[in-house]
N, C-alpha and C positions, 0 to 999 in steps of 0.2 A: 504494500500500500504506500501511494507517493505521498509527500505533502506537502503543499506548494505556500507559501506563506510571501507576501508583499512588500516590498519597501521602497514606491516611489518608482525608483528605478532599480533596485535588487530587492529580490526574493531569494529565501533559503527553501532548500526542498531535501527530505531526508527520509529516512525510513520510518516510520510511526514506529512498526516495532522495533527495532535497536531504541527508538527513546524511550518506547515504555517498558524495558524489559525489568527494570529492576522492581524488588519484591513491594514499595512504595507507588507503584508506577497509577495511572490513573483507570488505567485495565484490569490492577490486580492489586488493589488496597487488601490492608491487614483486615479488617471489617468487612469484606467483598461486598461492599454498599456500591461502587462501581463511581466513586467521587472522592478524590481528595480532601480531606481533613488537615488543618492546621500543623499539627506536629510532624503527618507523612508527606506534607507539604518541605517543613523545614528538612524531613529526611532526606526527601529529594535530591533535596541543592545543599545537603552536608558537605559536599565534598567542593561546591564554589566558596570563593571569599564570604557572602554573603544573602542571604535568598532577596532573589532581585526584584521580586514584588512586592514587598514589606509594605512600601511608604507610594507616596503619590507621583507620578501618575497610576499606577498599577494598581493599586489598593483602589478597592469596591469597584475597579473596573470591568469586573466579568462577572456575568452569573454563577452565582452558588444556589444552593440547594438548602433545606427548609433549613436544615443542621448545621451550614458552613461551609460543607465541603463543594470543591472545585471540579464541578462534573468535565467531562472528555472535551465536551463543547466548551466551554469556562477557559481549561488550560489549553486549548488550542487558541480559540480567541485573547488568553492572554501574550502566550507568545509569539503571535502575528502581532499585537499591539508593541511587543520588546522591538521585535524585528522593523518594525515601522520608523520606531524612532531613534533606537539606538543600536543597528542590524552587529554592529563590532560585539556589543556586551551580548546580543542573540547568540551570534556564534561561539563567544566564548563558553555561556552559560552552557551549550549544548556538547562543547567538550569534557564540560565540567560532569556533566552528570552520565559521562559514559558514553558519548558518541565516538567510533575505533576505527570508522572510514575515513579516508582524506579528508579535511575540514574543506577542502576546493572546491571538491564536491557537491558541497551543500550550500553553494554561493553561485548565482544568476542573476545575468540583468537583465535586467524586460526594456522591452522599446520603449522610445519619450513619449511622454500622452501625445505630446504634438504629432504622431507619426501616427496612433490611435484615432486621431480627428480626422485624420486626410483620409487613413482605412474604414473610418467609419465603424470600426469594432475594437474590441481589445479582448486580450487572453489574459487579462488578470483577475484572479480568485479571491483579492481582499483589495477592497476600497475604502478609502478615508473620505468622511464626507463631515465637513464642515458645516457646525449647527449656529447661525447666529439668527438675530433678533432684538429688540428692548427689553429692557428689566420686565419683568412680571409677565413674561410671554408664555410661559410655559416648557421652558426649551429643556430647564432640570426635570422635569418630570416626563416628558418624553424620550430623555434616556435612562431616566428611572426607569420605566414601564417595558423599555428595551429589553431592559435585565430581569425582567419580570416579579421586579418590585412594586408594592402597591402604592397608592394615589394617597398624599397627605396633604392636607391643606395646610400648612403652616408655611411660612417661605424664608427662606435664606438666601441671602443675596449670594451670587458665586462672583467672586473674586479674581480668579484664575481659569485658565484652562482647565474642563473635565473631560476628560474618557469614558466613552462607554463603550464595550466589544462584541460581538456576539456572530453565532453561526445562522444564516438566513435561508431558508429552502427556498429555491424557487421550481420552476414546473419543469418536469422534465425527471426530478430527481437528483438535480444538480443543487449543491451547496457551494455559497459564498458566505466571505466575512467581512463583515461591516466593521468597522470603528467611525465610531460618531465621535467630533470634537465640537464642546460647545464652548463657543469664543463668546467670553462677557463684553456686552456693549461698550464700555468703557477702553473693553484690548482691542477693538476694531483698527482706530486709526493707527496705531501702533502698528499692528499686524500689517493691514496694507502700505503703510511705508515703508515697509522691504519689497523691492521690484519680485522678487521671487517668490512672495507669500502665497501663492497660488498653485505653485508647480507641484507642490506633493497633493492637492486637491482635487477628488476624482468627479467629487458631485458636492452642490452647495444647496441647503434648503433654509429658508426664512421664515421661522415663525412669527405670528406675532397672535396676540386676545382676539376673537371671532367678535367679541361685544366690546370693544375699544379702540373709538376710531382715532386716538392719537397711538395706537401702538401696531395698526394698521399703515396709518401714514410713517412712523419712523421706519418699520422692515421695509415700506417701498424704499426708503432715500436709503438704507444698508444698501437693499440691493442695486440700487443706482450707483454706488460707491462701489461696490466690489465688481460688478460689470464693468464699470468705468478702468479701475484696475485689471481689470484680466484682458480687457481692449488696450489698452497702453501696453501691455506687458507680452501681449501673446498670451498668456495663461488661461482664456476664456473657459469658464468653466460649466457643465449644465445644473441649471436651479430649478428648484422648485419652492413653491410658495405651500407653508402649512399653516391652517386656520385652526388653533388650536383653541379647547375650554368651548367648544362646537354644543356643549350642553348650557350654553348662556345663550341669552338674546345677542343674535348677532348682528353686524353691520350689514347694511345695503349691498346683495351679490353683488350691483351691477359697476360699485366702486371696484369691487375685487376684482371683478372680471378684466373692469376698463385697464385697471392696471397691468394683467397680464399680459392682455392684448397690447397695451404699449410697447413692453418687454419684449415680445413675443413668445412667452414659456407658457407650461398650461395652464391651466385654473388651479386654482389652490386648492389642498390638498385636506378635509374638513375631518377632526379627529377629537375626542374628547376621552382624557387619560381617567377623567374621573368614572365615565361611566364606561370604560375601556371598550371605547369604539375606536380602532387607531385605523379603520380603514385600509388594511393591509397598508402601511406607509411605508414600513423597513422593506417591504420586499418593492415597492415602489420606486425607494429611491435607488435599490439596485440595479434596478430595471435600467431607472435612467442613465446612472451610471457607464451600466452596460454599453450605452448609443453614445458617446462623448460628441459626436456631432450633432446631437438633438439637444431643443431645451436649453440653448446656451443664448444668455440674456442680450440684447442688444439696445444700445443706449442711439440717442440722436447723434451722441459725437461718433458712435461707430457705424454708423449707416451713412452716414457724410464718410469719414475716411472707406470706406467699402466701396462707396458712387467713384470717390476721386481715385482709388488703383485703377477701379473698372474704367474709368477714363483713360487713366494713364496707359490702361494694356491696351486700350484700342488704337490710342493713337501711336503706341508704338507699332503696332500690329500692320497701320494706316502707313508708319512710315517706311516699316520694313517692306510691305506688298511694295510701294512706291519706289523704293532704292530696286528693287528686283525690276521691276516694268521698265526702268532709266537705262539698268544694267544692258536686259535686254534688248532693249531699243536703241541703245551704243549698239551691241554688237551686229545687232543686226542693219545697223546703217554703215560699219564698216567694210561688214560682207556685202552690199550692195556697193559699195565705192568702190573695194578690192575687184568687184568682176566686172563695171565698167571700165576702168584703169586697163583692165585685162585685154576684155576686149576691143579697145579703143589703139 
């Protein structure tokens, strides 16, 4: 059994059985409950410097089970999240706990998204998708819910970047892994002034309150700002729009809609964590994922710069035909000089 695990542009892929052979493994806990527990967790990664999910980002990033423990999906979803962002301490970890093939091996680079958008498909199995929105949006509890954690109303503001991981069936029988990053409004601007903020971003979705029409209005202007960035940048990335808290009085469709339609991405995506209607969304935003050419937002300055290439290539186009027709038409008034001359 292969396992292909993402990072951007490398992915690790290695044998599931060599990594789960040891007697702690997540195939064959002490317990045979078929999930990892805290202590055969630490036993795992005895033999690394230190167990590498302790603390944050990795901590409450994956689904556990009712007990704590770290079911198959959990630690696979956790180590595509290691691999994601720190592929070096990935591989080391995987040597760490007994992996006896070339470590070379288990190192791949995947093509640049940008090579993906021209193909119009991609062959990657784990996508990062970037969760933003305004405060009070909803966006912590839609990766709570991920994890298949329940719905509390009390709110905490998020501060930093969060993780959430998980394994997503889609039709067919095929499995993908999601990680969701949710960027607090405050780390926005921050985030897109690195020209490169976009490039590990495989799909972007924007929530924002179904019943609050100023948190409606701010995820348009995010999403104006990070279209506007992935158009400067190349980095253009496919969004979708989620109307979350869908069990409140909601705003006028036909603002949402107009907005989309601006954009030109679909209609927003209507979900409510409380009464857990999530509208199949995670398998949704894989979908979209999936299509990197679909779905990818367009702003007014990027449909002006798109008219002006389109211009620019015609009249190249206009002047190359025209140097060819000059070319020809030289040579062909020579050949008729040459065979007067001749015959004269």
């Amino acid at each position: 059994m292969m396992m292909i695990l993402n990072s951007g542009m490398i992915i690790f892929q290695f044998r599931l059985e060599e990594l789960l052979i040891r007697e702690s493994s997540v195939c064959s806990t002490r317990d045979k409950d078929g999930a990892l527990s805290q202590p055969e967790l630490e036993d795992l990664f005895s033999t690394a410097p230190e167990s590498p999910w302790g603390e944050a980002p990795y901590k409450d990033a994956a689904e556990r089970t009712a007990l704590g423990g770290l079911s198959l999906n959990g630690f696979l979803s956790e180590w595509a999240l290691m691999t994601l962002l720190d592929p070096a301490q990935s591989l080391a970890n995987l040597i760490y706990i007994g992996y006896n093939s070339d470590p070379a091996s288990a190192l791949r680079v995947t093509r640049r998204r940008s090579l993906d958008y021209k193909k119009q498909q991609t062959d990657r199995n784990v996508f990062q998708c970037f969760v933003f929105g305004p405060k009070k949006a909803g966006k912590s509890a839609i990766l709570k819910s991920f994890l298949g954690r329940s719905f509390s109303n009390s709110y905490t503001l998020t501060a930093n970047d969060c993780y959430a991981t998980n394994v997503v069936d889609q039709l067919g029988g095929t499995k993908k892994t999601l990680v969701l990053r949710e960027i607090p409004e405050d780390g926005v601007k921050e985030l897109l002034s690195n020209k490169e903020s976009l490039a590990a971003c495989d799909v972007a979705v924007f929530v924002y309150d179904s019943s609050d029409e100023y948190s409606l209005t701010r995820a348009a202007e995010l999403l104006l700002e990070v279209a506007r960035r992935g158009e400067e940048s190349g980095f253009g990335v496919p969004s979708l729009f989620i109307a979350a808290k869908d069990d409140l009085d909601s705003y006028p469709m036909a603002i949402k809609d107009s907005i989309c339609q601006d954009m030109r991405i679909d209609a927003p995506i209507h979900v409510s964590v409380k009464e857990r209607d999530l509208n199949n969304v995670f398998s949704r935003i894989v979908t979209t994922a999936k299509h990197p050419h679909l779905s990818v937002p367009e702003t007014e300055f990027g449909r002006n710069q798109k008219k002006h290439r389109q211009l620019v290539s015609r009249s190249l186009m206009f002047v190359s035909v025209g140097t060819a027709v000059a070319v020809v038409g030289l040579a062909a008034y020579r050949a008729y000089a040459a065979r007067r001359n001749t015959s004269s």
